[in-house]
N, C-alpha and C positions, 0 to 999 in steps of 0.2 A: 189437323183440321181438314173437311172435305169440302170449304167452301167450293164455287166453280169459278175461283182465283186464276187471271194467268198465273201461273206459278212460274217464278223467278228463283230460281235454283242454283243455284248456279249450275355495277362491278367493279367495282373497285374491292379487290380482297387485300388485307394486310395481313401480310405473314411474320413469323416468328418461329426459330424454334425452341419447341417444351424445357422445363431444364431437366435437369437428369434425376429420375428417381432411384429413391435410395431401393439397395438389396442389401441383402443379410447373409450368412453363412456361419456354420457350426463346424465342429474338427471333422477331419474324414473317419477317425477309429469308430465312431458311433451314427454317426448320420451321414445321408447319403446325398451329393446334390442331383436337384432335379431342375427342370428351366425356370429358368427366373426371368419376371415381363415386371413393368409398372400393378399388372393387374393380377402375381402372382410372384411375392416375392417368398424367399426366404430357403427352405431345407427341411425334408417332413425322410421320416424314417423308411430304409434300403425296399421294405415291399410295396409304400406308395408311388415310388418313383417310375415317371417314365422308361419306355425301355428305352434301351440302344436302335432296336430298330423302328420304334415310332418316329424315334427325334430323324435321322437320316430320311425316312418318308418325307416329315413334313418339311425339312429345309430341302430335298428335292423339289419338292412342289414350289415353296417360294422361289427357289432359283428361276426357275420356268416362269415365272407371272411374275415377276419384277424385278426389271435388269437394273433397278435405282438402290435393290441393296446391295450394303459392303460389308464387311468383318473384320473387327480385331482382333489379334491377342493379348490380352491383358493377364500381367503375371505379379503376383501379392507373394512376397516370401512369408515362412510362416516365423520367422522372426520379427518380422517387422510389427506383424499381429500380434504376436506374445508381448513385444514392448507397449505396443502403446494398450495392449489387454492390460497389463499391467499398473499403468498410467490410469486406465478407465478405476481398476479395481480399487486404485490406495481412493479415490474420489467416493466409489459407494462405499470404502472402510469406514470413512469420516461421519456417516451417517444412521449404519449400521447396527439394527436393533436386535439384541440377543436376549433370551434371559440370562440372568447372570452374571451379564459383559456391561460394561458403562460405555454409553453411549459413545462409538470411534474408539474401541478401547476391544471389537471383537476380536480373535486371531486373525491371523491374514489367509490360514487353510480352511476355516470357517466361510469368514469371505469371497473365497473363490467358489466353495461350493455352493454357496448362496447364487452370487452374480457371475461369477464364468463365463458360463455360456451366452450371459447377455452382455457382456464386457468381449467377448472375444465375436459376437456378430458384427454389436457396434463399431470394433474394429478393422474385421474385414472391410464391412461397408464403408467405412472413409476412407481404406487402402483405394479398393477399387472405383468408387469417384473421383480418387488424384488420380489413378491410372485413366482411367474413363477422359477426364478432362484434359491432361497433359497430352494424346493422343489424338484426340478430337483436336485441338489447337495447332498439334502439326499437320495438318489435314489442309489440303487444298480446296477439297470441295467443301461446297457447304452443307451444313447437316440439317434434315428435315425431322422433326422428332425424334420422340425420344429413343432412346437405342434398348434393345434384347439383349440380358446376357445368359445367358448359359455358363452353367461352371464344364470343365472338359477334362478330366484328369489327367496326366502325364503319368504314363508307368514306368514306374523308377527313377520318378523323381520326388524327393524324399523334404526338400528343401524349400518347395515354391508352391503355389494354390494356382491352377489356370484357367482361366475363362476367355470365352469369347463375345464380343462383343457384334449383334447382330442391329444394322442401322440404315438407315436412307439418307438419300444425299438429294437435293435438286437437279435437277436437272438442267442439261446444256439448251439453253432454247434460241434456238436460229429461226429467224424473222423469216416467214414463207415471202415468197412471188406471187404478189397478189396479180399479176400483168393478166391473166388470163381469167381471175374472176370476175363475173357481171353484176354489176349492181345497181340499184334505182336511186336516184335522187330523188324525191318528192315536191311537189309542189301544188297550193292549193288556196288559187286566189280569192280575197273578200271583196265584192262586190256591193253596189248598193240593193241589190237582191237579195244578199244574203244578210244583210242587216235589218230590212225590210220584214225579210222569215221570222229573223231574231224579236222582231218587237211584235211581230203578230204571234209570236208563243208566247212572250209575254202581258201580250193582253187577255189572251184567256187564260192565263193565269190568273190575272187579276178580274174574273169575270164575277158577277152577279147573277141570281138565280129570280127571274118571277113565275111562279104557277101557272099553271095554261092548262085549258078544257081539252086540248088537240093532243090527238097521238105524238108518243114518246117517237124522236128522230136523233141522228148523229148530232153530238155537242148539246144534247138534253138533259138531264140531271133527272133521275128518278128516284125514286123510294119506295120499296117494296119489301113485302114480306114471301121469303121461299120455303119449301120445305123437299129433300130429297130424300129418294129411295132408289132403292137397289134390291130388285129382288120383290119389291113389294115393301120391303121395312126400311123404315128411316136408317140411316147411316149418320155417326159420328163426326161432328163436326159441318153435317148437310142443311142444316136451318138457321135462318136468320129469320128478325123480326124488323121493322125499320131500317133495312140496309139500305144505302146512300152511294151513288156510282153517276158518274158519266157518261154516257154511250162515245163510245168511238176512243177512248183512252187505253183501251188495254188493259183495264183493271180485270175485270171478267172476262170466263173465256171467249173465243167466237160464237158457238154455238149459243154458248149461255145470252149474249150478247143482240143476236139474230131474234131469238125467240122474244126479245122485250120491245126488240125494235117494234112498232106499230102500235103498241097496246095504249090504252089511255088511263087515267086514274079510275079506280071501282073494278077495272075488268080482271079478271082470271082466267088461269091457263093449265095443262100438264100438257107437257112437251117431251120427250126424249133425248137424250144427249148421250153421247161415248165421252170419258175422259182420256186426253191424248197418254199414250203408252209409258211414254215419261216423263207422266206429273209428278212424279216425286211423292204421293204415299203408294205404298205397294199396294194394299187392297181395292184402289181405284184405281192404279196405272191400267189403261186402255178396257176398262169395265163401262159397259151400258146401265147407265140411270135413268132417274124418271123426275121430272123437279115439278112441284104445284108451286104457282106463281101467281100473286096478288099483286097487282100495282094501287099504290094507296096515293103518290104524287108526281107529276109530272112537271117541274119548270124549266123553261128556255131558259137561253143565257144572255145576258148584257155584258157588251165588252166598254169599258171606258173608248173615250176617244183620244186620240191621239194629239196632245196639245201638252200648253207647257206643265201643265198640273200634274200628267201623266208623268212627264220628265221626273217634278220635284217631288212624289210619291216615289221615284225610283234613288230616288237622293242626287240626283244631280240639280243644280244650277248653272243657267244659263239657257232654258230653253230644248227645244226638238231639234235644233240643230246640234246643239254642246250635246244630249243623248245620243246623238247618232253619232257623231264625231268618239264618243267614250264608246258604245256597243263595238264598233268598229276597230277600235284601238283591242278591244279587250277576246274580241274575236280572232282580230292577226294573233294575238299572245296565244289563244286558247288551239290553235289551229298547229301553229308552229311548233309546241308543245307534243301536240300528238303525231307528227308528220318526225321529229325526232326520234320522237320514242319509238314507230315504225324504224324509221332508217336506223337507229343500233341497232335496235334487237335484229334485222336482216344482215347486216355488217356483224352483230357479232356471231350469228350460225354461221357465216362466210367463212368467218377467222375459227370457228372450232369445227368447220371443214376440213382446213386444209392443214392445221396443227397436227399433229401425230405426236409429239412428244409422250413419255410416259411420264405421270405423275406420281409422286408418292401417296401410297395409300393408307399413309399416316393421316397428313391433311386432309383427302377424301373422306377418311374416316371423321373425323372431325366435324367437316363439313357439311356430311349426312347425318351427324346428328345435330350439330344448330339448326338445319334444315328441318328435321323433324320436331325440335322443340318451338318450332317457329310456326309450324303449321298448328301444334296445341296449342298454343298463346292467339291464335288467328282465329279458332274452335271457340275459346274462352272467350275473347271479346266478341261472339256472335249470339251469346248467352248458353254455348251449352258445357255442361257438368263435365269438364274433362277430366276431372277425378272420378269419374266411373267409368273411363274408356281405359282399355288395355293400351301398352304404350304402344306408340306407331313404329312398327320396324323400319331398322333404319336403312336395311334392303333396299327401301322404298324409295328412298332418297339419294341413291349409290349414283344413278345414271345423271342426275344432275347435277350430283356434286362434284362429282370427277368432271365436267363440261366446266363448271363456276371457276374450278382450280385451277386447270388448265386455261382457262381465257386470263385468269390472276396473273397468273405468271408468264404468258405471252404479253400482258400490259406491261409487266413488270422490267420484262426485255424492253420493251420498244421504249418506253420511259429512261430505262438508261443509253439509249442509242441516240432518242430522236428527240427534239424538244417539245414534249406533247403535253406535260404537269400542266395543269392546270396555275394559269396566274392568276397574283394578287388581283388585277385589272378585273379579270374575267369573274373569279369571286363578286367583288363590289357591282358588278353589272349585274349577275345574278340574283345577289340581294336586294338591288334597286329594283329590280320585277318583280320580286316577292311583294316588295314593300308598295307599289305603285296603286294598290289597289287600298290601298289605307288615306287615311285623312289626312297623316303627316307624316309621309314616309321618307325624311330625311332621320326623325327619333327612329322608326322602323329599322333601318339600315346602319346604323349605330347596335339597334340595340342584338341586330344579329354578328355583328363583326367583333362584338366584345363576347360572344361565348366561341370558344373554341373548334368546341364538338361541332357546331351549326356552319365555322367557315372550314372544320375538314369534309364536312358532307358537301358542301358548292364545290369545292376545289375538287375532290371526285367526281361530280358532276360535271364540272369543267373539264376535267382529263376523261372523262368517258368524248364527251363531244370532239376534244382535238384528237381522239386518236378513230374514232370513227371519221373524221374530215379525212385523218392523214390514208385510212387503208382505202376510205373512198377517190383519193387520189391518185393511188395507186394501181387502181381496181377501172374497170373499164366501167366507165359510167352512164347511165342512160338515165334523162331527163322523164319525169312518167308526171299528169297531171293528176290530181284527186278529186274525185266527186265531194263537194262540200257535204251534200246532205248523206252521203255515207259515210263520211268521215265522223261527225257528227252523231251519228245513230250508232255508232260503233260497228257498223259493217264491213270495214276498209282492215 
């Protein structure tokens, strides 16, 4: 659309590690191994196989960019496979359809040629998940995803299958000195000014319209019909007929806005206007038009007044007092809310300042992609067709994911050092300011403490706030005041 629209465009992580995905493997006399990942398992024949000198390139490289991987060796005899290949094999005997043969009744050299090779993958793969898991479990550190294995052959050894087992571990994370970084405390007092601002927005809110013969001014309400061009020809989405606007809201642009001021009902206009550079459609971002302007109505506004009716329209009882009294309460809430959400998010770029840790880029990975399936779910609910976009690379999402993980896991540290968990206490307080704005927020507050999900979100919530308090304590603190009316406008 090319209305002349202002256009309005625009931590808590829990970890876990993956469990072990299964690999496969075939005899060496016929097939060749090649790397085996979650995302590339099994054994393909000696001329698709990586060479020797790709794989030594590309574990160069990971050595250099991540000092969080480790490696095993894990070693499968090849008896142990033949036994329970074995084992595997008299199981698909049992089922085993021949012509000829009654059912469980084929040869057993029949059977092998049938299922062998897939009685003897099967096999490796459960060697090497006992080996996999028995190794990981004498492992001090902890393991972050899932592990790489590569088969490695041993020459001249005749008796044993070798692989190596490529993995990440967490990392040691030491609690920085915050003694030397500076940080803001916020604060940002309610006044009876600002309650006062509060009810005069909402009285033109609730304002009335009557007609008037007098030129259209600020807080007018008009109706008119427009027509733009560009170039001489109408433009797409540039005409309205009975369109309905308030001067001075911000609905229309300035200029659009400028040009209607003065005019009365009956009269018309063409005026010229530039659309700013980034209105958001390409073929009018910073293009000169031309707009024909007819005003067909012009009415003032009527504000109610300020008495107890206004209140009980607003659903309060008790009057202009008990309204101001609630506006007031509901503003300290509203204020404090966003003077918070300031101080973490400043406190937590502090803390992924001065972290240096390396993270695993398991997790990272992971986390750049819920990151991007989160941003097409956010596309989705805006109305548009994310089944016709390409997917979002998850490139895209690298640099924030790796900051997410790492701040996880510096909470994660400081949580077990410091007493920062969020408590029960602080939970039920939270829920009672949810609840406060309800008519019976005692059911409210019940009925958030009996779902689960909804008290591990406050209780993160909670532990976000006490360990922002704790690094603000630690951190050289400086008292800074807030403009209410920025705060509020979203300027701050």
């Amino acid at each position: 659309m090319g209305l002349p629209l202002q256009a309005d465009l625009g931590f808590l992580l829990e970890f876990e590690t993956n469990p072990f995905s299964a690999i496969v493997g075939l005899p060496n006399d016929y097939f060749y191994p090649r790397r085996i990942s979650p995302e590339n398992p099994g054994f393909l024949h000696k001329e698709n196989a990586m060479s020797e000198q790709e794989t030594v390139k590309t574990e160069e490289v990971i050595t250099k960019v991540n000092p969080l991987e480790r490696t095993l060796e894990l070693v499968v005899s090849y008896a142990d496979a033949e036994e329970l290949t074995q084992k595997s094999l008299k199981k698909y005997g049992k089922n085993a359809k021949v012509a000829g043969f009654r059912k469980g009744h084929v040869p057993a050299s029949m059977v092998r040629q049938m299922y062998g090779a897939q009685a003897f993958d099967e096999a490796v793969n459960e060697l090497i998940g006992q080996a996999w898991i028995k190794a990981a479990d004498a492992m001090e550190e902890r393991l972050a995803g899932q592990p790489r294995i590569d088969a490695t052959p041993v020459e001249g050894d005749k008796e044993n299958m070798h692989f190596e087992a490529k993995f990440e571990v967490f990392p040691t994370v030491e609690i920085p000195d915050f003694s030397e970084v500076q940080l803001q405390k916020y604060s940002c007092p309610v006044t009876d000014v600002e309650v006062e601002k509060t009810i005069d927005v909402m009285r033109r809110q609730r304002a009335t319209y009557n007609v008037t013969e007098r030129a259209a001014q600020k807080d007018d309400q008009v109706k008119l019909n427009f027509k733009g061009k560009k170039e001489g020809v109408e433009f797409q989405g540039g005409t309205a007929e009975g369109y309905s606007f308030v001067l001075g809201q911000g609905r229309m642009l300035p200029e659009f806005e400028a040009a209607v001021t003065g005019m009365a009902a009956g009269e018309k206009k063409t005026f010229p206007m530039t659309f700013p550079e980034d209105y958001g459609i390409k073929d009018l971002n910073g293009q000169a038009v031309e707009f024909d302007v007819e005003v067909i109505e012009v009415a003032e506004p009527v504000y109610p007044e300020i008495d107890d009716d206004f209140a009980k329209s607003l659903g309060v009882e008790g009057g202009v007092e008990a309204m101001r009294a609630e506006i007031k309460t509901n503003l300290e809430r509203e204020v404090k809310a966003r003077l918070e959400t300031k101080t973490k998010s400043e406190v937590m770029e502090a803390v992924a300042g001065v972290c240096s840790f390396a993270v695993p880029t398991a997790m990272v990975s992971d986390e750049s992609k819920a990151l991007a399936q989160q941003m097409m779910r956010d596309l989705a609910g805006r109305g548009i067709d994310v089944k016709k976009m390409p997917a979002l690379p998850e490139e895209a999402f690298h640099e924030q994911a790796e900051r997410r993980v790492r701040l996880g896991l510096f909470v994660e540290a400081l949580i077990a050092k410091e007493p920062v968990s969020g408590t029960d206490e602080q939970v039920r307080e939270l829920a009672a300011n949810i609840a406060s704005s309800y008519e019976k927020p005692e059911e409210v507050v019940e009925y958030i403490m009996k779902d689960e999900t909804r008290v591990a979100n406050l209780r993160a919530q909670a532990t976000e706030t006490n360990v922002t308090n704790w690094v603000l304590g630690k951190a050289k603190s400086v008292e800074a005041t807030v403009d209410f009316d920025k705060l509020m406008s979203g300027q701050f």
